[in-house]
N, C-alpha and C positions, 0 to 999 in steps of 0.2 A: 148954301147949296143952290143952284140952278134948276128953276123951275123946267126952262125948256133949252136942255143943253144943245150946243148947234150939230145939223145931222152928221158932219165929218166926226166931230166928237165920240158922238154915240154912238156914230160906225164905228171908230177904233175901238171903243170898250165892248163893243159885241163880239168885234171878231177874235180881239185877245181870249175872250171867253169859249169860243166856241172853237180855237184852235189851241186852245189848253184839253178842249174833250176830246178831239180826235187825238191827238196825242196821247191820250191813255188808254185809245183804243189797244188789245192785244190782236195779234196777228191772227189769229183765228177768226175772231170777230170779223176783222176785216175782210177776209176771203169769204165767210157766209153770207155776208152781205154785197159783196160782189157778184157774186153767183145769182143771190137773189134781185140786185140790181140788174144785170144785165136782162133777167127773165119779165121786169115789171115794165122795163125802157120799151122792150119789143112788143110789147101788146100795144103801144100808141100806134096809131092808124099813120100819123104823119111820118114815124122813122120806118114802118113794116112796107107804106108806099110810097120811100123816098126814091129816088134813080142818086143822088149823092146826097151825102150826111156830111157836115162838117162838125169835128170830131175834138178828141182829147187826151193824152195818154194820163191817167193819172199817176201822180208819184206818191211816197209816205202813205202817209194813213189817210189820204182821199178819198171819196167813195172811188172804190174801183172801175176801170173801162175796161180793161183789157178783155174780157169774155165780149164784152159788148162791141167792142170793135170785130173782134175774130167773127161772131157770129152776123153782124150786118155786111162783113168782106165774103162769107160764104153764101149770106143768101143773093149775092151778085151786085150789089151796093155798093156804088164808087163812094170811098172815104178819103176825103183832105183831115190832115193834121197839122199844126200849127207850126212853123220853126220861130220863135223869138225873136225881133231885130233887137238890135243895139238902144233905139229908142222905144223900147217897148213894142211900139207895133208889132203888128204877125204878118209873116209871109204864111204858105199853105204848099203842104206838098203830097203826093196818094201814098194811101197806108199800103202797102205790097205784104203786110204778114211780119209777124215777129221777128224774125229775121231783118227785116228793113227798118228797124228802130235803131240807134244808139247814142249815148249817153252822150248829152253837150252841156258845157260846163258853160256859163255867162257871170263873166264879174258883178259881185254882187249879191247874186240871185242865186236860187235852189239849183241843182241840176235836174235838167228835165232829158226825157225821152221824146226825141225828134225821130222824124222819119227822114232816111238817107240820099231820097231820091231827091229829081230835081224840082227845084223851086218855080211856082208855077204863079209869082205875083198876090199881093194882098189883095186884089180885086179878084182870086179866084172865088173866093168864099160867097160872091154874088150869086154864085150859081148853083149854091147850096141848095135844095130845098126843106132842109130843116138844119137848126144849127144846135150842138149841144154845148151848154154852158157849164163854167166851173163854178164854185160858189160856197159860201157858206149859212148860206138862210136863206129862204124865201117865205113872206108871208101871206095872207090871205086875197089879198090882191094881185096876184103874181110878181110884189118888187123884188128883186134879188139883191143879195148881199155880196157884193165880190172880195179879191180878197183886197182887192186898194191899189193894185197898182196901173190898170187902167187900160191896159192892152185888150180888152173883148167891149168897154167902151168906146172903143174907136172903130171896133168890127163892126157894132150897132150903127154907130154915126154914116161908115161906110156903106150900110145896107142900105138905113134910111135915104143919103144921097143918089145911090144907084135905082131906088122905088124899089127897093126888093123887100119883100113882108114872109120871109122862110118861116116855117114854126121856131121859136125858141122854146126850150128845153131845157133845166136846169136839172143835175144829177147831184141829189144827197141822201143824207142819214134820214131816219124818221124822224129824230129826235129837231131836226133843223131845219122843219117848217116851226116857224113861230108864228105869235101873234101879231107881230108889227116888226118891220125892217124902216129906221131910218132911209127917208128920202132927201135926195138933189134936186137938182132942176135937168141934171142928163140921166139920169135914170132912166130906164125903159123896163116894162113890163115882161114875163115870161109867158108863154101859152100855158105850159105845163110843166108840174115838177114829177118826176121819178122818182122814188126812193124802193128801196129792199121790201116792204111792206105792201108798196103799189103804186098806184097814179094820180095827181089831184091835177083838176085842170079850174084856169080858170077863164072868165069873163075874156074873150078878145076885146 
């Protein structure tokens, strides 16, 4: 056995783990902690005094957005949402309301829920002032767990390059803040995680 397995490694064995749990989430579950998520997300100071959020639709049994979008579009909040390129990357486009989503299929990959408007370039997300992440873990030092494939690593890179320092913001379960999240050398840290239960913030 491997005293100290490499962190790609133990990334994979965490995340199979922890996307074995949300998958046994039942659907009720899922909606009460949506509700409850979206109500822990808006008491942060950074998303209640953003002028834009760059955003997330979740799909499956993800912590849920969708309350949490609707409610940052009503209290006057411009939201970009992701569209998927072909190389992973993300373009960004404004959320205009449930209505303006629908379902794009990407060889390969999940179906997600895109917004229909126009494409407004990967460099919009600059002008974010807070960004919310997807994720599967984060631990006591705010490193997050993604899910591996690399597209909001390159969002980070592109911030960093621009000198943009937005709040990052990872949305989960309670259950997925751990103790320790294998690290990279590109990894970056989160200001704060939201989950259903409440807010943890950590160390800038």
């Amino acid at each position: 056995m491997t005293e100290n397995p490499h962190p790609a490694s133990a990334k994979a064995r965490l995340r199979r783990e922890l996307l074995a749990a949300r998958r046994a989430l039942s659907p009720e579950t899922c909606r009460a902690a949506a509700a409850a998520l979206a109500v822990s997300a808006l008491a942060l100071p950074e998303l209640a005094g953003a002028r834009t959020v760059a955003a997330y639709v979740s799909v499956g049994t993800e912590p849920g957005t969708r309350e949490l979008l609707d409610a940052l579009r009503a209290a006057g909040t411009r939201v970009l949402l992701p569209l998927l390129l072909p190389d992973n990357d993300l373009d960004w486009a404004l959320y205009e309301g449930p209505r303006s989503l629908a379902e794009a299929a990407h060889p390969g990959k999940m179906r997600l829920w895109e917004p229909t408007g126009s494409a407004l370039g990967p460099d919009a997300v600059a002008g974010a002032d807070a960004v919310l992440l997807p994720g599967l873990a984060v631990d006591g030092r705010g490193m997050r767990l993604g899910r591996g494939g690399g597209s909001y690593d390159r969002v980070l890179e592109r911030l960093e390059r621009a000198g943009k320092d937005p709040a990052l913001v990872v949305l989960l379960y309670d259950d997925e803040v751990v103790a320790r999240v294998p690290e990279e050398p590109h990894d970056h840290p989160v200001r704060a995680v939201a989950t259903p239960s409440g807010v943890l913030r950590f160390d800038s």
